[in-house]
C-alpha positions in Angstrom: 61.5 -40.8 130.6 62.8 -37.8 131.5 60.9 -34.4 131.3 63.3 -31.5 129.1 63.2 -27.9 128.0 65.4 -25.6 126.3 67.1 -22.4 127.0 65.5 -19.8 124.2 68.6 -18.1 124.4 71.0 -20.4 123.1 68.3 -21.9 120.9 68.5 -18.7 119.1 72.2 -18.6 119.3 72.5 -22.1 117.9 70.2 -20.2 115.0 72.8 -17.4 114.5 75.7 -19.8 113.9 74.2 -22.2 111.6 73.5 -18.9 109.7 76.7 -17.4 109.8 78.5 -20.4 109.0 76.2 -21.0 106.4 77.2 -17.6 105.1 81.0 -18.0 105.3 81.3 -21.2 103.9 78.9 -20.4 101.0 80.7 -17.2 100.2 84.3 -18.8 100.6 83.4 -20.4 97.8 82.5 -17.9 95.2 84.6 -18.1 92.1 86.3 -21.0 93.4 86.1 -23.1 90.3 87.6 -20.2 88.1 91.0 -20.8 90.2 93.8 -23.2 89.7 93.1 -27.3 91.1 95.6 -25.9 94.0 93.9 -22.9 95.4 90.3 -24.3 94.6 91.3 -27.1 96.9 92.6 -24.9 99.5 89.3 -22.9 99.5 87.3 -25.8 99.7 89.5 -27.3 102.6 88.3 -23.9 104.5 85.2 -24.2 103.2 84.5 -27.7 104.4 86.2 -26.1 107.6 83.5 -23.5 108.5 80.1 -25.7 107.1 81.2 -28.6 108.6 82.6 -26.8 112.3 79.2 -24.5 111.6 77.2 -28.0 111.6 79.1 -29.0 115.0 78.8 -25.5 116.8 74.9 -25.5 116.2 74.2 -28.8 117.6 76.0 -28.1 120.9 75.0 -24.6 121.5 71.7 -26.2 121.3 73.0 -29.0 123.2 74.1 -26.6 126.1 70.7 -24.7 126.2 69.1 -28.5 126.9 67.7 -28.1 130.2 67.5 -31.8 132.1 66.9 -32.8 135.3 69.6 -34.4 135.8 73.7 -33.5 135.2 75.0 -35.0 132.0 78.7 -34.9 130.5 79.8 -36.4 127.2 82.9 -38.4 125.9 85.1 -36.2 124.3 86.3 -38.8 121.8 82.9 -39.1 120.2 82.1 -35.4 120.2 85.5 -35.2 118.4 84.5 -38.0 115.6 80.7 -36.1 115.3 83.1 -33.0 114.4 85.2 -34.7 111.8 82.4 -36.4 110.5 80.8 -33.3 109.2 83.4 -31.4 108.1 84.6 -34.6 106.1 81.2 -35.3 104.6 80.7 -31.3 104.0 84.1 -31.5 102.0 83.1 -34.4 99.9 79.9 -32.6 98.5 82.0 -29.6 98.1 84.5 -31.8 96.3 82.1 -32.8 94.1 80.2 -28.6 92.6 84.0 -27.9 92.2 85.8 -30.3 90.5 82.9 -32.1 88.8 80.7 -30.8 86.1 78.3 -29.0 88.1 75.2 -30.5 86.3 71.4 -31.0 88.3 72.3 -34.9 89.5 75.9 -33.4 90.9 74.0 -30.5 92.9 71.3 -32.9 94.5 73.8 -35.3 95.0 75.8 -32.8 97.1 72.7 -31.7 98.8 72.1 -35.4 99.7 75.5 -35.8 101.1 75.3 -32.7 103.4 71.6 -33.5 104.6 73.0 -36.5 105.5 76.2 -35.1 107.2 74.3 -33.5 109.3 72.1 -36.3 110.4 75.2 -38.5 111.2 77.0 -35.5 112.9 73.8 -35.3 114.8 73.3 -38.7 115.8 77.1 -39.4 116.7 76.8 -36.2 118.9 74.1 -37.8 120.7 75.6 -40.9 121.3 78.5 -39.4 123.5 76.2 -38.5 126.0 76.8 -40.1 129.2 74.3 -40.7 132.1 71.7 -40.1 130.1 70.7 -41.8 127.5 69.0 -40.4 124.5 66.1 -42.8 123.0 64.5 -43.0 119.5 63.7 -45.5 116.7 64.3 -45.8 112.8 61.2 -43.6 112.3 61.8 -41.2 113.7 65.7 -40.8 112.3 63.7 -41.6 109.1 61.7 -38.1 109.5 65.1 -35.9 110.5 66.9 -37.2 107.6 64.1 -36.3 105.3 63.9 -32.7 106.4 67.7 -32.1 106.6 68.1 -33.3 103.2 65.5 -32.0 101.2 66.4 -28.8 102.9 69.7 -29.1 102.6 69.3 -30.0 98.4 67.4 -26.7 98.3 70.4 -25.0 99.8 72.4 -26.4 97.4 70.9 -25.6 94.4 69.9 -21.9 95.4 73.2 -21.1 96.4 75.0 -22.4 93.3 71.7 -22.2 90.7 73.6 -18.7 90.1 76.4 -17.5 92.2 75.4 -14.3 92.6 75.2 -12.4 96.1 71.0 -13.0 96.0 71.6 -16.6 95.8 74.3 -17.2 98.4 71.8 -15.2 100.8 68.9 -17.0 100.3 71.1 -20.3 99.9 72.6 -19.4 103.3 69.2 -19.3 104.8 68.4 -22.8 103.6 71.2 -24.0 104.7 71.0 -22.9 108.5 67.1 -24.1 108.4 68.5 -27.1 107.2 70.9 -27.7 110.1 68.3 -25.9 112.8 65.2 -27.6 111.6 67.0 -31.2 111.6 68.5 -30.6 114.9 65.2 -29.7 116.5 63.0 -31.9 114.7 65.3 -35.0 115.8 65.4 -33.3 119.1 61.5 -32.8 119.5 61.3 -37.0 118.4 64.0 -37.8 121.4 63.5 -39.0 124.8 66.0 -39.2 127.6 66.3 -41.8 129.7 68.6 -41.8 132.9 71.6 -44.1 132.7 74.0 -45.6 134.7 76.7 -46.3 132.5 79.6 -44.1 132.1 82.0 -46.1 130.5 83.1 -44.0 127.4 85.6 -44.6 125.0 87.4 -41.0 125.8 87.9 -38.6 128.3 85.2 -37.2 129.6 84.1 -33.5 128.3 81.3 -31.6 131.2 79.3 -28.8 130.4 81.8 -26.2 131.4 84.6 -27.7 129.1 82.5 -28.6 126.1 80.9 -24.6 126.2 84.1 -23.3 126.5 85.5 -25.4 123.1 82.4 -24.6 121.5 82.9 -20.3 122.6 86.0 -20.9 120.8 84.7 -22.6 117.6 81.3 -19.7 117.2 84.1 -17.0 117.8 86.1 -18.7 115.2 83.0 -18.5 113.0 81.8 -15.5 114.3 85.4 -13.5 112.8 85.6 -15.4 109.7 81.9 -14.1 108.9 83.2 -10.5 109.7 85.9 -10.6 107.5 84.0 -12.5 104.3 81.1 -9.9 105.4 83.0 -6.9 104.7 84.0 -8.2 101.3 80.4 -9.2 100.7 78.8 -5.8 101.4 81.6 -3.9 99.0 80.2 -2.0 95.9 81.1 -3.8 93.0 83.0 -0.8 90.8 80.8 0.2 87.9 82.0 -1.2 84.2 82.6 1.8 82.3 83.0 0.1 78.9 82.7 -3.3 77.6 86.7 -3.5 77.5 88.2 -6.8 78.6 89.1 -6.7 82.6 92.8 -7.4 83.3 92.3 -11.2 84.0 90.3 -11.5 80.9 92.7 -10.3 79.1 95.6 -12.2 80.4 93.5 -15.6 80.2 92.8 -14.8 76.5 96.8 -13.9 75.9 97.3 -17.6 77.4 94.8 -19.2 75.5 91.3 -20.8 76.8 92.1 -23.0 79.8 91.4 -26.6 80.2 91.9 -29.3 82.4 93.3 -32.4 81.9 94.7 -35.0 84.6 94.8 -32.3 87.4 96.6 -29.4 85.5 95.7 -26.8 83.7 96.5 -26.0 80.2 95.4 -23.3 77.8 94.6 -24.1 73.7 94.8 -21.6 71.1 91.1 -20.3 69.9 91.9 -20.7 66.5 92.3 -24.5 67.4 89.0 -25.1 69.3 85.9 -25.6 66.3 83.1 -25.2 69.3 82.4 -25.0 72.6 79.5 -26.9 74.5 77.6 -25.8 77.6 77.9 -28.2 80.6 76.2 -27.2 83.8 78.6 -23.7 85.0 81.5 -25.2 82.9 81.7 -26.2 79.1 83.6 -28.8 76.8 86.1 -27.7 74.3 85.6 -29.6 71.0 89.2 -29.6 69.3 90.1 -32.6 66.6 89.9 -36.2 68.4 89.6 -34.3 71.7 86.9 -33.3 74.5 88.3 -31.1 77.1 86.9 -29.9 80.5 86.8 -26.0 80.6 86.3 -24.0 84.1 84.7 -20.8 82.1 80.9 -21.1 81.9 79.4 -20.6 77.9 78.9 -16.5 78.7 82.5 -16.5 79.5 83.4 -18.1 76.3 81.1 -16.3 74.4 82.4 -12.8 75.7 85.8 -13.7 75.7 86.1 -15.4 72.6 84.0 -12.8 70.4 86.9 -11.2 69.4 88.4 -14.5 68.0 84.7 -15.2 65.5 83.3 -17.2 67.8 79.0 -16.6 68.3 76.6 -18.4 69.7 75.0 -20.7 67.5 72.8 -22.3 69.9 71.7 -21.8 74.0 74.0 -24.7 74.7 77.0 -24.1 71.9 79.4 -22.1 70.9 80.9 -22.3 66.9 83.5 -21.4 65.6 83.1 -20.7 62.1 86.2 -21.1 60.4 85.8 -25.2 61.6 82.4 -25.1 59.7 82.6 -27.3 56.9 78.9 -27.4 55.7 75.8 -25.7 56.5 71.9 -27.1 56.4 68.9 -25.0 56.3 66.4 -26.5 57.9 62.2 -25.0 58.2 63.3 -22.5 60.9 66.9 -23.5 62.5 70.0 -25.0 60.7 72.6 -27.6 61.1 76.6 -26.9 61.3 78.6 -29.8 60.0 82.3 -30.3 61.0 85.2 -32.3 59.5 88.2 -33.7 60.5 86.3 -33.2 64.2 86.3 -36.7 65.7 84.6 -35.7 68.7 81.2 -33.5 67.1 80.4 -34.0 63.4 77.0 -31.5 64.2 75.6 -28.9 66.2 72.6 -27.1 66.1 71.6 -23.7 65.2 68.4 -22.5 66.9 66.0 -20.2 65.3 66.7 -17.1 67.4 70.8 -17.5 66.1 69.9 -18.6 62.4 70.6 -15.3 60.4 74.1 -14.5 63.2 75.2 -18.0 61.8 74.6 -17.6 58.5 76.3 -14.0 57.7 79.1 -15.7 59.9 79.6 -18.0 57.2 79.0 -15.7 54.5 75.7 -17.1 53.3 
């Protein structure tokens, strides 16, 4: 076995870019889902991009500040696949918090996929190493991938628990602990071995050429976190009155949008007889038909206030005109629809009883 250390330096560097990438990525993202399929999968194509590139970067700054006795070179065809390997299993979680209902089982799941894109990335990484061989058994792989993906779930779920600027923060900070904390904890459980073998499946990529393609992928990083930074750190105008903003308004004069076979179409209020909750997006209920809405249920509610719509429930919009009947119950209500094939009842919750019922003139 081979006795190693690393260069503090670059261990902190590696640090840096997992955090800045964490950053970028994370904040590309905000608002993403309010936008048409097109641009939303654009921004998640960049997205997957900087995560995914931020995953690589880390692991071979830290690779480069591995201090062996012996010299060591990698195959550049395997370094390659370790690169598209994370930025392709970064993109499929991000796939999934933008174009699936963003419930709890979609958000771990996510968080599962990118812990484990960055265990694979990782691993692959490690296997282009040539002349030296790196050494480990199921156990310990077993222990990284635990830590990268419970801390990667928590990134997850922080960051998109409540996009706001707090939670992308804090979510960026799980998210480079994930990345740092698997790479050394998988490092710390690795031996090296010296190995004659060179016989790669690519060209071969020495310490010179790999830090100068990694300089170029943490400067790539390093500019895209400038530029989402200075957005980040604007002041947010102050809202002077409760008046519908400009997009609002237009989105309202188009009707409430939905999605249905990868467009986008808008319904007229007057059609839709309530609105259901579902994760950061909601269902339409409109006759025979459930539709998939990108505006969370305090969207609807503030947008559609103007067309009678109130909250009948934490979970539900109603529409009162729909209402057909009305049951009192000991301290909440029912709303009963007909000629709604897709909800006959929703409930009213205490807190919304007396709203609901001067709503309905009662």
């Amino acid at each position: 076995m081979l006795d190693y250390s690393h260069n503090a330096w670059l261990v902190a560097a590696s640090l840096a870019v997992a955090l800045m990438a964490g950053f970028t990525g994370l904040y590309l993202t905000h608002g993403a889902s309010k936008l048409n399929p097109q641009r939303r999968k654009f921004i998640v194509v960049l997205a997957a991009i900087t995560l995914g590139g931020g995953i690589w970067s880390m692991h071979f700054v830290a690779m480069l500040g591995l201090q062996l006795p012996i010299l060591f070179y990698y195959d550049a065809l395997i370094t390659l696949m370790s690169a598209l390997v994370a930025i392709l299993m970064v993109g499929l979680a991000l796939l999934l918090l933008h174009f699936r209902p963003r419930t709890m089982q979609t958000v771990i799941g996510a968080g599962i996929i990118v812990g484990l894109g960055i265990v694979v990335m990782h691993y692959v990484g490690m296997a282009g190493m040539e002349l030296c061989r790196p050494v480990y058994n199921a156990l310990d792989v077993a222990i990284a991938t635990l830590a990268s993906v419970i801390l990667s779930v928590l990134a997850i779920w922080v960051a998109y628990d409540n996009r706001t600027q707090r939670n992308i923060l804090l979510g960026t900070v799980c998210f480079g602990m994930a990345v740092f904390t698997m790479h050394f904890v998988a490092t710390g459980l690795t031996d090296f071995v010296a190995s004659e073998n060179a016989g790669g499946a690519g060209p071969v990529l020495n310490n010179q050429v790999l830090a100068m393609g990694v300089t170029v992928a943490v400067f790539l990083i390093c500019g895209a976190f400038l530029l989402t930074g200075i957005t980040f750190i604007e002041p947010e105008p102050a809202v002077m009155a409760p008046e519908p903003s400009v997009t609002e308004t237009t989105a309202l004069r188009a009707g409430v949008p939905f999605e249905r076979e990868g467009q986008t179409f808008f319904a007229e209020p007057a059609r839709i007889a309530a609105i259901r909750a579902e994760g950061h997006y909601t269902v339409l209920y409109m006759g025979s038909e459930k539709l998939f809405c990108p505006w969370s249920i305090t969207q609807a509610e503030t947008r559609l206030k103007p067309d009678g719509f109130l909250r009948a429930h934490r979970s539900y919009l109603v529409n009162p005109k729909h209402v057909s009947s009305f049951e009192r119950h000991k301290d909440n209500g029912t709303c009963y629809f007909e000629g709604v094939d897709a909800l006959s009842k929703i409930p009213v919750s205490r807190s919304r009883l007396n709203d609901v019922r001067n709503a309905l003139g009662l």
